[in-house]
N, C-alpha and C positions, 0 to 999 in steps of 0.2 A: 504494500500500500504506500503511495507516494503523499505525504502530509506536509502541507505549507503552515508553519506556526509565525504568528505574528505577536512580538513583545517588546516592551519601550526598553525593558532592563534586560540585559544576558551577561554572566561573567564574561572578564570580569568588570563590568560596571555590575555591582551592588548594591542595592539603596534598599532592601527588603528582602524578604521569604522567598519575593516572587520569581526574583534573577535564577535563584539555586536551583528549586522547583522547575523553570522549565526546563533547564539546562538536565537535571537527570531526570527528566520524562523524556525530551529528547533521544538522550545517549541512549537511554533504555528502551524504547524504542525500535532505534538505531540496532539494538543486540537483537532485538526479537526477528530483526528479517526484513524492517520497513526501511523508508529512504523519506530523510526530514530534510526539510529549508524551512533554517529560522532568517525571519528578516528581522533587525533590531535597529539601536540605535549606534551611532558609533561611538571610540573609546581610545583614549591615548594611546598608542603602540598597536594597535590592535591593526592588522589589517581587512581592505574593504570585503574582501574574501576568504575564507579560510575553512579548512575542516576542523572541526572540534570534537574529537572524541566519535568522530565518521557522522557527525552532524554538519552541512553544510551551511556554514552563517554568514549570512550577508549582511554588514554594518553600513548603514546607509548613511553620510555624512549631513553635520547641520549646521551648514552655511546658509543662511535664512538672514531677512532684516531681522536686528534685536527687537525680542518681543516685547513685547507691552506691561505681562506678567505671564504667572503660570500654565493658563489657560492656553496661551496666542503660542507660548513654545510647544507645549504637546499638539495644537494644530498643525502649526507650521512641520513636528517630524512626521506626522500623518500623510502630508502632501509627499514627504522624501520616500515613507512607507509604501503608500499607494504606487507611484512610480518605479521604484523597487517590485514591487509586484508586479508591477504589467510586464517590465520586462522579463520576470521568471514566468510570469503563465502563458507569455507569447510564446515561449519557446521549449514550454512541457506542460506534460499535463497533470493534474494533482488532483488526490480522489477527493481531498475536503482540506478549509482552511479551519485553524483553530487558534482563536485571540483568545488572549489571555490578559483579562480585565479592560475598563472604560477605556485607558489610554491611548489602545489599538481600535476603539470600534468604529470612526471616522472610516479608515483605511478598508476596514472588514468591511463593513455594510458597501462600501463601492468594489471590491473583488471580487466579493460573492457575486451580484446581482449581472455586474462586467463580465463573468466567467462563469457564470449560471453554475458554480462551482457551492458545494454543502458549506454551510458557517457551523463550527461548534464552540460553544464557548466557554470559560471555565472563568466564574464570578472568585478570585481567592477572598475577599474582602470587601465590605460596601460603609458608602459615608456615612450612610445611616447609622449604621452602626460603629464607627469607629468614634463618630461623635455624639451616641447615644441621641438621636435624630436630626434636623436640617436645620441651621438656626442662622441661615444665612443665606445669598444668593450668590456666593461659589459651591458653596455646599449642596443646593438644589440645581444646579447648574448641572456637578459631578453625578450627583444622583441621577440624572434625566438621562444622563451619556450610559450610566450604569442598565437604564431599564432599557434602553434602545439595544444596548447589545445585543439584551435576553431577547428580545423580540425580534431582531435579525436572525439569533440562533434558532438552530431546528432542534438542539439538544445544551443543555447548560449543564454545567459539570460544576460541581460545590464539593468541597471537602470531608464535611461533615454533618451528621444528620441536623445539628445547631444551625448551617448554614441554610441548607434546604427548606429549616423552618423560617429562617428570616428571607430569603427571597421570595417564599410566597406571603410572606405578610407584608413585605415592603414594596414588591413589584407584582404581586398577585401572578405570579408563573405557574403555570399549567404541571400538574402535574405530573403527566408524560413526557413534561419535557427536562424533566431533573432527574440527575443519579450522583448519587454522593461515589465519590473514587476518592480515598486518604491521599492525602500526599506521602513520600515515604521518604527513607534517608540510605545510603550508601554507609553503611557503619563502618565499611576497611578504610574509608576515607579518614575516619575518624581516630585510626589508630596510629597514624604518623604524630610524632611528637619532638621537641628537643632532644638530645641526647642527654644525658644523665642528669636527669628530672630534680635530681635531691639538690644536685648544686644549682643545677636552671632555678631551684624553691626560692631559693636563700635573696633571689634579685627583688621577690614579690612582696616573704615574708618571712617571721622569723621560725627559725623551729618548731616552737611552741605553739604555734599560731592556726586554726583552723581558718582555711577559705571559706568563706560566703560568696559566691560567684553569679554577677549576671553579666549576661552579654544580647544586648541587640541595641535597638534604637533607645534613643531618649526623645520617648515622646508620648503624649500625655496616658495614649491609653496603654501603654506598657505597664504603668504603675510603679515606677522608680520612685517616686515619692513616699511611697507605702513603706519601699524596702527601709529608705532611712527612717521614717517615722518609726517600725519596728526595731530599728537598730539598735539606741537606748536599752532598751530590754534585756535583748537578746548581749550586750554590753552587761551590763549589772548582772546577770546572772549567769554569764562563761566569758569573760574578761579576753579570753585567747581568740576570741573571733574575728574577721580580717575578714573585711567585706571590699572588693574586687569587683566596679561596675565598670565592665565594658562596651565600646561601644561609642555611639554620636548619634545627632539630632540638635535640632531647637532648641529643646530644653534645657544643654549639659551645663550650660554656663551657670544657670538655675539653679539647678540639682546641685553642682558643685557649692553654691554660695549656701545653699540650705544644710549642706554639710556640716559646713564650716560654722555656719549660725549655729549648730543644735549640738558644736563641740566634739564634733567626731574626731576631729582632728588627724591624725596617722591613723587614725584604724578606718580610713576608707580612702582607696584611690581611684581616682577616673583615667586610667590609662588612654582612653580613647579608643580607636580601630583597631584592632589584632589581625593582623592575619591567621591564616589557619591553623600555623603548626602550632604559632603561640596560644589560640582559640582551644585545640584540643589537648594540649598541655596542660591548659589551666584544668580545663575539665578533669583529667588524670589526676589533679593534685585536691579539686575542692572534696571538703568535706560535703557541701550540698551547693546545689548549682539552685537557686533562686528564679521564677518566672509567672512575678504578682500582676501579671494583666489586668486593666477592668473590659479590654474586649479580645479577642483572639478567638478566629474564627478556624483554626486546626490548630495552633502551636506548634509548628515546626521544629522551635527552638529547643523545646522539651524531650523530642526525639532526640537532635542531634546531641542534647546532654546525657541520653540516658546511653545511647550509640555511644559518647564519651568516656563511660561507667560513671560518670557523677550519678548521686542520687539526687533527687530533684521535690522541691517543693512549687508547686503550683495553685493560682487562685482555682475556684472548682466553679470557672465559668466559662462556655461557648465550647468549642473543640477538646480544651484544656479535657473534660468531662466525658472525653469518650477518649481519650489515650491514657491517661493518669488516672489508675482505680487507686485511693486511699489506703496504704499498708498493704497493698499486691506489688506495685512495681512504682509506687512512689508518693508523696503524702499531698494530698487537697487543702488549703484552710479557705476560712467565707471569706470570697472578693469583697476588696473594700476594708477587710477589717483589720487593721496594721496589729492588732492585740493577737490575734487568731494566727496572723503569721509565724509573728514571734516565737510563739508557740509550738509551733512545727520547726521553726528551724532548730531551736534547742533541742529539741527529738532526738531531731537526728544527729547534731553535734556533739549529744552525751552518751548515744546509745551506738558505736561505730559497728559493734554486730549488727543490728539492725539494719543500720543504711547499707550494710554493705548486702545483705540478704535482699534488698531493695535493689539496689542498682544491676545485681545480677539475674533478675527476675525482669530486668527492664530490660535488658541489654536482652535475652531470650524472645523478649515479645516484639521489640524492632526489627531483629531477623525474622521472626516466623509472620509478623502483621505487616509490614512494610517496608517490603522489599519492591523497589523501584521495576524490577521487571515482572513481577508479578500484578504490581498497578497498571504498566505501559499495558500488558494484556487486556486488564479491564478497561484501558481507552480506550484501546480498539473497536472492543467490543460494544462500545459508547456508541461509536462511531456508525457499526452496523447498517449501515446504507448501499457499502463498496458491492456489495454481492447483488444490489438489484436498482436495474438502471430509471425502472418507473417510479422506485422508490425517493431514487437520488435526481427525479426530476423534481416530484411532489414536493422535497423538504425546500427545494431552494424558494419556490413561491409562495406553500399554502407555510407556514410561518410556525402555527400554533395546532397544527395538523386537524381541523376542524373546520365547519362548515362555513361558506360565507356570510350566513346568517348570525351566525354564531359570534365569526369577527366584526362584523359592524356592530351589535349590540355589546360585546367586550371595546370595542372606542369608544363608545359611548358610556360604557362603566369605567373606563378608566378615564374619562376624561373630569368622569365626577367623582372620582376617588377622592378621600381625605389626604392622598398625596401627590396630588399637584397635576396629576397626569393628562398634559391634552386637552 
């Protein structure tokens, strides 16, 4: 099966879950037999061509007027997107294209329709949700791009059953046309480290010292704020703890001054970015790798710690709640509640039998739950059109696979929805 993926981020530009995510659905993929073209965006060093892992990526350059703000940029690489594409669909052919999120849906919705070619699409995250609903008009703005996708695609792909329940309450999406597929994690990736770990410690912390570890963005809804507001606590009642937030964002400058206000002093660093060897290093050394969300729609992060062998404590919201079972393979506290955290982290800081039974019962269920070519399998199978040509005419027009009766009276409830629609 020959698959055109279209994404703003691909390593290594990183800016979220999303980049990694496509990059081994791709490769895996790629192992199962298929033949992938990612079009992206481009990236210092990078060239405009190149195989990645027997994935073909095309980094489309963004020489454009300076935009206006965020909006007018993601247009403006849509236009380099689209172009990128005609040129690959003029000159092969591709059983279905597959965007992955709003940022690409500009670009998708004129391929498909150009190329009477299938759209699939895979929603990883929505603004509704990351900012606990719309409280603005970029925000509804993003959101309108988000529901347009769903309704280009002929099939939406969501993470987790949490997701599938917020796409149909936020965008009213048809049932048939959702399938939750996990994201999954590469764990041998995960086992490249420093060499001798115990001296590489010594850079971080002192001997005596238990790691507290988070790593991703700093941004609101990660809940970094939470970590330190628990930090005190978890301070007073096991002094040796060394909290290690990794990572950037908006926020760090923030987080760091709140640090510093509430007296953390040495016992919290903001190292910033890590790369990977140092990312799975750390993970090798924490006593409990940290990941207090208030939204997360799978937590990817939480795999690649438990893939890490860290034990992991997680808020017990959205995705988080169907990878993380409490004392099976790693411990839950109530999102939001910096006391509840606390709580957990000293668990497993005083009890190392325990986390360690934890993290080994984690590391078992990322191999056996999610395994990247085990998922690329169930894309495929997402996909389900390739084998019939009446089928793969129907999905490119009739939309929502339903009567035309049906979709006139659906524009019409959505345009009276309580979310803005139309």
């Amino acid at each position: 099966m020959k698959i055109l993926m279209l994404s703003w981020e691909y390593p290594p530009k990183v800016i979220g879950g999303l980049a990694r995510a496509v990059a081994d659905l791709s490769q895996a993929l790629v192992e199962e037999g298929h033949e992938v073209a990612v079009v992206t965006g481009d990236w210092p060093d990078c060239e405009p061509t190149e195989y990645v892992g027997g994935v073909r990526v095309y980094r489309v350059n963004q020489f454009f007027p300076k935009p206006m703000g965020f909006l007018d940029e993601v247009h403006f690489m849509n236009y380099h997107l689209t172009q990128k594409g005609i040129e690959i669909l003029n000159n092969n052919h591709f059983d279905v294209i597959h965007a992955h999120d709003w940022l690409v849906a500009p670009s998708a919705k004129v391929l498909k329709h150009a190329y009477q070619t299938p759209l699939v699409a895979t929603i990883h995250a929505t603004e509704w949700g990351r900012n606990d609903g719309l409280h603005n008009d970029l925000q509804r703005h993003i959101s309108d791009l988000e529901w347009w996708l769903t309704y280009e695609a002929y099939r939406v792909i969501c993470c987790s059953e949490y997701m599938r329940g917020e796409l149909r309450q936020i965008f009213q999406v048809p049932e048939d046309k959702l399938v939750v597929i996990p994201n999954g994690v590469r764990a041998l990736d995960f086992s490249k480290t420093h060499d001798n770990l115990d001296s590489w410690r010594s850079s971080w912390a002192l001997p005596e010292e238990q790691i507290v570890l988070y790593v991703g963005r700093h941004v609101y809804e990660k809940g970094i704020d939470l970590l330190l507001d628990a930090a005190p606590k978890v301070l007073q009642h096991n002094p040796q703890a060394k909290f290690i937030i990794a990572g950037t964002g908006p926020l760090r400058d923030e987080l760091k001054g709140k640090a510093w206000y509430a007296g953390l002093g040495e016992k919290v660093v903001f190292p910033g970015f890590v790369d990977d060897i140092t990312r799975n290093s750390l993970y090798q050394l924490a006593s409990v790798a940290v990941f207090p969300s208030r939204y997360e729609p799978f937590g990817i992060v939480a795999l690649e710690a438990m893939a890490g062998q860290a034990p992991v404590v997680v808020s017990d919201i959205g995705g988080f709640g169907e990878t993380v079972q409490h004392g099976h393979n790693g411990l839950t506290f109530y999102a939001g509640n910096d006391n509840s955290l606390a709580d957990n982290i000293l668990h497993l800081l005083g009890d190392k039998a325990f986390a360690r039974t934890l993290s080994k019962q984690a590391a078992r269920d990322v191999s056996e739950k999610y395994d990247w070519n085990q998922i690329a399998r169930q894309t495929v199978e997402s996909y389900n059109i390739h084998h019939n040509p009446q089928r793969k005419a129907d999905v490119v027009y009739d939309r929502y696979h339903v009567t035309s009766d049906f979709l006139e009276k659906g524009g019409r409830f959505l345009e009276s929805s309580n979310h803005g629609r139309r």
